[in-house]
C-alpha positions as CSV (number, residue, x, y, z in Angstrom):
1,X,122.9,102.7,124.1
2,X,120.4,103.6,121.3
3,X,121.8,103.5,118.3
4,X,119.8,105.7,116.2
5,X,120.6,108.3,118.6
6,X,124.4,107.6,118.7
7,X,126.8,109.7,117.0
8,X,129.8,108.5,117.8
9,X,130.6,106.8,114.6
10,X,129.1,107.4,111.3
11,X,129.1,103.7,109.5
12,X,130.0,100.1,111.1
13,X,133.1,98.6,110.0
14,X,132.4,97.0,106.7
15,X,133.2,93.2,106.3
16,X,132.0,92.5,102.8
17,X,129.1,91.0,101.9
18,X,128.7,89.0,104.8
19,X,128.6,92.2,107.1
20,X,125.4,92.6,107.6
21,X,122.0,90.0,106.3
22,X,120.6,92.8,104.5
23,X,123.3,92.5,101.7
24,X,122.9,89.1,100.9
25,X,119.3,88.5,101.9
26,X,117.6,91.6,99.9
27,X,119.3,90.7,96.3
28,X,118.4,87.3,97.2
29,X,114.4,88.7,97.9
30,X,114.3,90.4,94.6
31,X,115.9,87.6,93.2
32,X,112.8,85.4,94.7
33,X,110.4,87.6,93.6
34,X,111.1,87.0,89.7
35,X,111.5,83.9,90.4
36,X,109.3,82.1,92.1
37,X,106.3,84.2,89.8
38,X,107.7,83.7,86.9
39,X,107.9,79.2,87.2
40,X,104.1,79.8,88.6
41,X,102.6,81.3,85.3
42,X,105.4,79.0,82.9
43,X,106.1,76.0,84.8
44,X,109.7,74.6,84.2
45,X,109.8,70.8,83.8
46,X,111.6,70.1,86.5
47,X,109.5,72.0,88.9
48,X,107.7,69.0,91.0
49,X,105.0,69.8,93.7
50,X,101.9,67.8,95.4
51,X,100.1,71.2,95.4
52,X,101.0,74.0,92.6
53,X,98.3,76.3,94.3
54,X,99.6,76.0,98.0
55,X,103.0,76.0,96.9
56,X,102.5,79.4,95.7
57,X,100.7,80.8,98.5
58,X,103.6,79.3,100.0
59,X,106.5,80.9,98.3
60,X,104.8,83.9,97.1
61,X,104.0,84.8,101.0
62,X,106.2,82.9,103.3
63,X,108.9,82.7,100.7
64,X,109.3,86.3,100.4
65,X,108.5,87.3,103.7
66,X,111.2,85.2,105.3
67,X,113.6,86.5,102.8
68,X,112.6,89.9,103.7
69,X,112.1,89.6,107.6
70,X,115.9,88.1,107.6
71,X,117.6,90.9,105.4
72,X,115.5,93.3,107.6
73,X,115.4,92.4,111.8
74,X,118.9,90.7,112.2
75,X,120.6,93.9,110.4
76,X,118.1,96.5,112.1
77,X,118.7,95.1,115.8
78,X,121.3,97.3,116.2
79,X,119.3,100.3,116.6
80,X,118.2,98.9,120.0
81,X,120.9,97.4,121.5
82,X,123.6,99.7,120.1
83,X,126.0,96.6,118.9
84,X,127.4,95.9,115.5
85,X,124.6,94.5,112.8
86,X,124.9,90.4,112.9
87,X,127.1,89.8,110.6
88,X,129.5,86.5,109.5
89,X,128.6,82.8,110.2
90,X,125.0,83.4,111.7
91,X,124.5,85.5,108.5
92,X,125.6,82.6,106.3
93,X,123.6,79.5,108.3
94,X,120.0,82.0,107.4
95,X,121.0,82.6,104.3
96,X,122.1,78.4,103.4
97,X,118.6,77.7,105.2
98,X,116.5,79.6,103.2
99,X,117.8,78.6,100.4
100,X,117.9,75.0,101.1
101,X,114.0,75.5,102.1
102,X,113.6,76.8,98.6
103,X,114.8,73.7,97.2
104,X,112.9,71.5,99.0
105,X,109.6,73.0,98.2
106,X,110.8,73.2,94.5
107,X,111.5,69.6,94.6
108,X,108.6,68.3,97.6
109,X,107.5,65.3,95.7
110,X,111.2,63.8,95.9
111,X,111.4,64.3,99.5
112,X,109.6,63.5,102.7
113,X,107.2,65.5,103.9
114,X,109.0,65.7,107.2
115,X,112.1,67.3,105.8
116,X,110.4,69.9,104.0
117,X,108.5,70.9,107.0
118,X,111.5,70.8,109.1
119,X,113.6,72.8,107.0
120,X,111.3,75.5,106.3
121,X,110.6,75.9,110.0
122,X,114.3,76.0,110.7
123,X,114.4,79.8,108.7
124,X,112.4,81.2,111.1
125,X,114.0,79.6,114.0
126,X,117.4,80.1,113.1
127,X,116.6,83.8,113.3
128,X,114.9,83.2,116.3
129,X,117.9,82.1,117.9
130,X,119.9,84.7,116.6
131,X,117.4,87.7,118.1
132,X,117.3,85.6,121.3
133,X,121.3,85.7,121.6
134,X,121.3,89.5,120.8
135,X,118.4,90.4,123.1
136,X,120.6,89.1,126.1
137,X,123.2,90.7,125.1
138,X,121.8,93.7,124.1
139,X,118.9,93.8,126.9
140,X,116.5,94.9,124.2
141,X,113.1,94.1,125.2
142,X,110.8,95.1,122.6
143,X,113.2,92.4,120.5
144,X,111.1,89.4,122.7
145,X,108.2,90.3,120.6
146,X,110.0,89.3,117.2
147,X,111.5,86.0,119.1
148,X,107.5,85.4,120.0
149,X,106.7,85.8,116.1
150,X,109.2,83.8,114.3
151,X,108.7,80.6,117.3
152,X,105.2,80.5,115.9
153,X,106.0,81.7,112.5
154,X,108.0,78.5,112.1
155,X,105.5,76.0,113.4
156,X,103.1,77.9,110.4
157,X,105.8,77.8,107.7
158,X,106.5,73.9,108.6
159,X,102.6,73.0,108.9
160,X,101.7,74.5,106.0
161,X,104.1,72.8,103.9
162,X,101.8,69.7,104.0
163,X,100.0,68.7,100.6
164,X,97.2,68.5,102.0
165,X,97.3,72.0,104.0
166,X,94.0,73.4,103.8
167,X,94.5,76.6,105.6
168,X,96.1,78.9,103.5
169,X,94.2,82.2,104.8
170,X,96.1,81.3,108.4
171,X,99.7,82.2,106.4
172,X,97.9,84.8,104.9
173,X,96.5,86.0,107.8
174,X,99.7,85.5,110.1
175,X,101.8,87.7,107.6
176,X,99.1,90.5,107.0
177,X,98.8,91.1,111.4
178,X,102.8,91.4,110.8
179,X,102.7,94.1,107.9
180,X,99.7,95.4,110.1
181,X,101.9,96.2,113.3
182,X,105.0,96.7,112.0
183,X,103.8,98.8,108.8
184,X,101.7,101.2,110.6
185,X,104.7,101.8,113.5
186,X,106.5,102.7,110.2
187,X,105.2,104.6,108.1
188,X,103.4,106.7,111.0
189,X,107.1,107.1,112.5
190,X,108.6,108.3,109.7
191,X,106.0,110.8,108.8
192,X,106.3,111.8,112.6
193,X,110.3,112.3,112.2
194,X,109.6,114.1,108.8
195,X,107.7,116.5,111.5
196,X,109.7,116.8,114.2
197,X,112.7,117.3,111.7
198,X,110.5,120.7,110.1
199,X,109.6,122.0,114.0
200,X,106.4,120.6,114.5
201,X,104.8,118.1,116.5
202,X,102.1,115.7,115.6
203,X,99.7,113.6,117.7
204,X,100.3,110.4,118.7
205,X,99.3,107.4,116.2
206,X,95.7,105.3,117.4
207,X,97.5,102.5,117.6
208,X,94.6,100.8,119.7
209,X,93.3,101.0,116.3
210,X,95.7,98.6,114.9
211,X,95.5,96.1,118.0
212,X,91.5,95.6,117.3
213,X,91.9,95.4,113.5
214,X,94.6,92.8,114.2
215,X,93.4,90.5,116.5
216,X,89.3,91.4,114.8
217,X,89.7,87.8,113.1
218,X,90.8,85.6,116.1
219,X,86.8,85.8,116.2
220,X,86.3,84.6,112.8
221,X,88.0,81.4,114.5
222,X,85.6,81.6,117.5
223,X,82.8,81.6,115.0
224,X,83.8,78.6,113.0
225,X,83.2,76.2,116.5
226,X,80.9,78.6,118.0
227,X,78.1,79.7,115.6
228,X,76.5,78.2,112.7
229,X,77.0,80.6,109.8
230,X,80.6,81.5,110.2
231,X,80.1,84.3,106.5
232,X,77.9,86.6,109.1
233,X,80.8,86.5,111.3
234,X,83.5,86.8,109.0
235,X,82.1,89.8,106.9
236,X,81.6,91.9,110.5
237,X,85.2,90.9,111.4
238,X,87.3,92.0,108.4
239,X,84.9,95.0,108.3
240,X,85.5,95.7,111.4
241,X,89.4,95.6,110.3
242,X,89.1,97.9,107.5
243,X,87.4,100.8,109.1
244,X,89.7,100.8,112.1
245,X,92.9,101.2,109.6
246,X,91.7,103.7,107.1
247,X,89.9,106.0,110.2
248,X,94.0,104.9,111.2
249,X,95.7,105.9,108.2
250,X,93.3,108.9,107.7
251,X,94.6,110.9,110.6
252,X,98.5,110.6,109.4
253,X,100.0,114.0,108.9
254,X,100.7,113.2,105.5
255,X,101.5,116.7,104.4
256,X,105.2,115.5,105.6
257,X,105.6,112.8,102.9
258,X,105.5,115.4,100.1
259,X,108.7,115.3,98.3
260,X,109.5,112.4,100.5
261,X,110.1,109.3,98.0
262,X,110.8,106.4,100.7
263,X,108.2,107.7,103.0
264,X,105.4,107.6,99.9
265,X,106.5,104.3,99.4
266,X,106.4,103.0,103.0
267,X,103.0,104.7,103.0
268,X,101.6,103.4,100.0
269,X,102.5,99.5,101.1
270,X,100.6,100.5,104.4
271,X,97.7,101.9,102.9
272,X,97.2,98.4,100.9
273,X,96.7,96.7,104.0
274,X,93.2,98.4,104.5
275,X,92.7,98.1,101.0
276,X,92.9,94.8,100.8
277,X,90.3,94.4,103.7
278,X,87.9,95.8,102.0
279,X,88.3,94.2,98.9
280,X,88.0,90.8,101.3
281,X,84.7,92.8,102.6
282,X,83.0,93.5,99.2
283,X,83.7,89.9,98.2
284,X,82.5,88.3,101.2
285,X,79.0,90.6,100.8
286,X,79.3,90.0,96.8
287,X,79.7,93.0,95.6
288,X,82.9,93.2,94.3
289,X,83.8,93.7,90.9
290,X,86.9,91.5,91.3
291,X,87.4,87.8,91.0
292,X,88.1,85.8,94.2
293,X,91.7,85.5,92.8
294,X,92.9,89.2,92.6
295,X,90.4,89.8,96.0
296,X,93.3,87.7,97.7
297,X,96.1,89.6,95.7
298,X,95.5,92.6,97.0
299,X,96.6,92.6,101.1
300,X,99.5,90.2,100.0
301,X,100.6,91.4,96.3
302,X,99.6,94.6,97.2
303,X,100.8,95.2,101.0
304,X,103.5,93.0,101.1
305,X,105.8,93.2,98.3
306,X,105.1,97.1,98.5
307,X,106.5,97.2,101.9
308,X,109.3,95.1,101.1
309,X,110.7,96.8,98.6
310,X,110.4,100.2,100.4
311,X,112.1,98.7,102.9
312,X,114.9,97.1,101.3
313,X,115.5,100.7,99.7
314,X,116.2,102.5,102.7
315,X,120.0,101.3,103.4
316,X,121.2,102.4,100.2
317,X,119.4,106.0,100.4
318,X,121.7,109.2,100.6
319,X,121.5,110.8,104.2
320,X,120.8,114.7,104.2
321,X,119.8,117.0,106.4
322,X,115.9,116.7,105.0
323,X,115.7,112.8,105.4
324,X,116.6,109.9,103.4
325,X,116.7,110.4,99.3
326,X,116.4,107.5,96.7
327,X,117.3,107.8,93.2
328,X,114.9,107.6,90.4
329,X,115.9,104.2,89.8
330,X,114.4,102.7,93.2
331,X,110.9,105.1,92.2
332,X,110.6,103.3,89.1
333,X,111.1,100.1,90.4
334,X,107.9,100.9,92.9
335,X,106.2,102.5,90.3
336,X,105.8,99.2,87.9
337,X,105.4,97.1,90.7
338,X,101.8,99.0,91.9
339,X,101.6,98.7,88.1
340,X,101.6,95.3,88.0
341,X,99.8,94.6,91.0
342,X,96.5,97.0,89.3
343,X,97.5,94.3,86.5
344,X,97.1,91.5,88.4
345,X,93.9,92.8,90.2
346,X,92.5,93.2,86.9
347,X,93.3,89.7,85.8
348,X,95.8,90.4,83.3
349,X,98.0,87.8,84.1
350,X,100.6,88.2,81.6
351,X,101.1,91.7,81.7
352,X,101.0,91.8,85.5
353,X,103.8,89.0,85.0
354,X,106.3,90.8,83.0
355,X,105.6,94.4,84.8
356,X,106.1,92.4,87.9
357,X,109.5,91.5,86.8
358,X,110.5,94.5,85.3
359,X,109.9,96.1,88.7
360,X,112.0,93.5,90.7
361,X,114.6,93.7,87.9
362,X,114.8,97.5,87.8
363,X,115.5,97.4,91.4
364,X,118.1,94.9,92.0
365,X,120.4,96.6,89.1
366,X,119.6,99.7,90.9
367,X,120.7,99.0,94.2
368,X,123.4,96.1,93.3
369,X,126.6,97.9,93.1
370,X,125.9,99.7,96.1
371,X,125.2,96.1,98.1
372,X,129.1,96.2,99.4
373,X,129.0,100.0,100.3
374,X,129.7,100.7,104.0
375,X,126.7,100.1,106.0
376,X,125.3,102.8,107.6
377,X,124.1,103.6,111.3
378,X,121.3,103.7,111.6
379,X,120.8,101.1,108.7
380,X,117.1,102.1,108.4
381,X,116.3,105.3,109.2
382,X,117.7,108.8,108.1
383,X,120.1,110.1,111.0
384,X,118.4,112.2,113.9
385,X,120.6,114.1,115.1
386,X,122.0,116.6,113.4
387,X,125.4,117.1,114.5
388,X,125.7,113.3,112.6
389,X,124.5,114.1,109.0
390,X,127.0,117.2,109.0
391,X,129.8,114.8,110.2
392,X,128.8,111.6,107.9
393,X,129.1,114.2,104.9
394,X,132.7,114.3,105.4
């Protein structure tokens, strides 16, 4: 059974705050997020790493990714096998992991390296194991293809904890294909059910698009063994990337995000993602205007955190017959956090800094006392049918 298309009950039962891994692991992301920025531009004295710089490449993309992806997958797997959200002891053994693989990159130099690789692999395999025991369950195939991602997201996230790692594009890269393919499914899907809710039908997405700007710079590894200047190669790939998602992103029927808070969002973290590519493209040809820094801030500052927090807004949206609303709270939030990532592409640290925090902190004492509420169904999306947003009114 489909969930999204089920109306036999309204909400799932409610079992506090261990109900469902949203409620614990999105405060917990926002959390992160001021955080883990905040001891990168004042260092506390007891914060002791081999590597400040891949540490916060580190935290800043796998970090808050994993938070993110395990708030997000485990809760929104009921929308395609039609069970309960995972909810209880699994929920507390990601939670405990993630946080102890906090600590140990916080504290690396007082620990073998082992450990810290071992533990920050176990996040992503813990889920793993979790979508693996649902997908039999629930016969879900499409749920394989997470499984597939966080098997070989862990092997990056333990790798790459190494002082010595010297290939931070490869988390970069692993977690921009991610937002890539699951962003554009998205926000094109929700700007499609915006449609289809008004009457109309709109074309299918070019998701071929998506596949070729994705997999474009497997061939920048090709060219690294393969051909002697490896810069010619890599400015055609990511090139190559860009056009395909803005000739992507240009054929949305955006017309149906007007008035549509959550869906501008959702939209705005996708659009980043070609954005980014070309900033990567005018620095690799030298004619950007940025530094190297903010070049790199923009796919990950700019796509992911924007994704993440439009995502982690959707469960505690109001349900109508026109979609899902947000309260101006959650807008603000979004709206100082593209402020402070201009800030940050600009290279005012500082101000990008405490913007950055006012965003996150605006956010989480928006959507806090509504973390316990009962969880919804679907948790994600606005309800489809309409026979179930009359009902859940009452």
């Amino acid at each position: 059974m489909d969930a999204e298309n089920d109306t036999s009950n309204r909400i799932w039962p409610a079992t506090g705050i261990w109900g469902a891994s949203y409620r614990i692991m999105f405060p917990l992301t926002a959390i992160w997020a001021i955080f883990s920025v905040t001891i990168w531009v004042v260092p506390f004295a007891l914060m002791s790493v081999p590597n400040p710089m891949n540490w916060h490449i580190h935290e800043m993309v796998i970090g808050l990714g994993s938070a993110a992806l395990l708030g997000y997958l485990p809760s929104a797997i009921s929308s395609w096998t039609g069970r309960a959200p995972v909810a209880g002891w699994p929920v507390k053994a990601m939670a405990g992991l993630w946080i102890s693989a906090r600590l140990a990159m916080y504290f690396a130099s007082y620990l073998p390296d082992w450990c810290v690789a071992v533990v920050n692999a176990a996040v992503f395999w813990s889920c793993a194991a979790v979508l693996i025991g649902e997908a039999l369950v629930g016969a879900a195939a499409k749920i394989w293809a997470y499984i597939a991602f966080f098997l070989i997201a862990g092997c990056v996230a333990g790798v790459s904890t190494a002082p010595d790692f010297g290939e931070p594009l490869l988390v970069i890269w692993l977690f921009v294909s991610l937002l890539t393919v699951v962003g554009t499914r998205m926000g094109y899907g929700f700007l499609q059910s915006q449609a289809q809710r008004n009457g109309e039908t709109v074309k299918l997405d070019q998701r071929w698009l998506t596949w070729i700007a994705v997999f474009a710079p497997l061939l920048l590894i090709v060219a690294f063994f393969e051909l002697a200047d490896g810069v010619v190669m890599a400015r055609l790939v990511f090139l190559i990337g860009a056009m395909c998602l803005t000739i992507q992103c240009a054929n949305w029927p955006l017309k149906w995000a007007k008035g549509q808070g959550l869906i501008i969002m959702t939209c705005v973290g996708v659009f980043w993602v070609p954005i980014g590519l070309w900033a990567v493209v005018l620095e690799l040809f030298d004619l950007s205007p940025l530094s190297f820094s903010s070049t790199t801030h923009a796919p990950i500052m700019g796509a992911l955190s924007s994704l993440i927090m439009a995502v982690m807004a959707r469960p505690h949206a109001r349900r109508t017959e026109a979609g899902l609303t947000t309260g101006p709270g959650v807008l603000a939030a979004f709206l100082f956090l593209q402020i402070a990532i201009f800030c940050r592409l600009a290279d005012a640290v500082m101000i990008s800094l405490w913007v950055w925090v006012l965003a996150w902190g605006t956010f989480l004492v928006t959507v806090w006392p509504r973390i316990d509420a009962p969880i919804p169904r679907p948790i994600f999306s606005g309800t489809r049918q309409k026979r179930a947003t009359i009902q859940s009114d009452h």
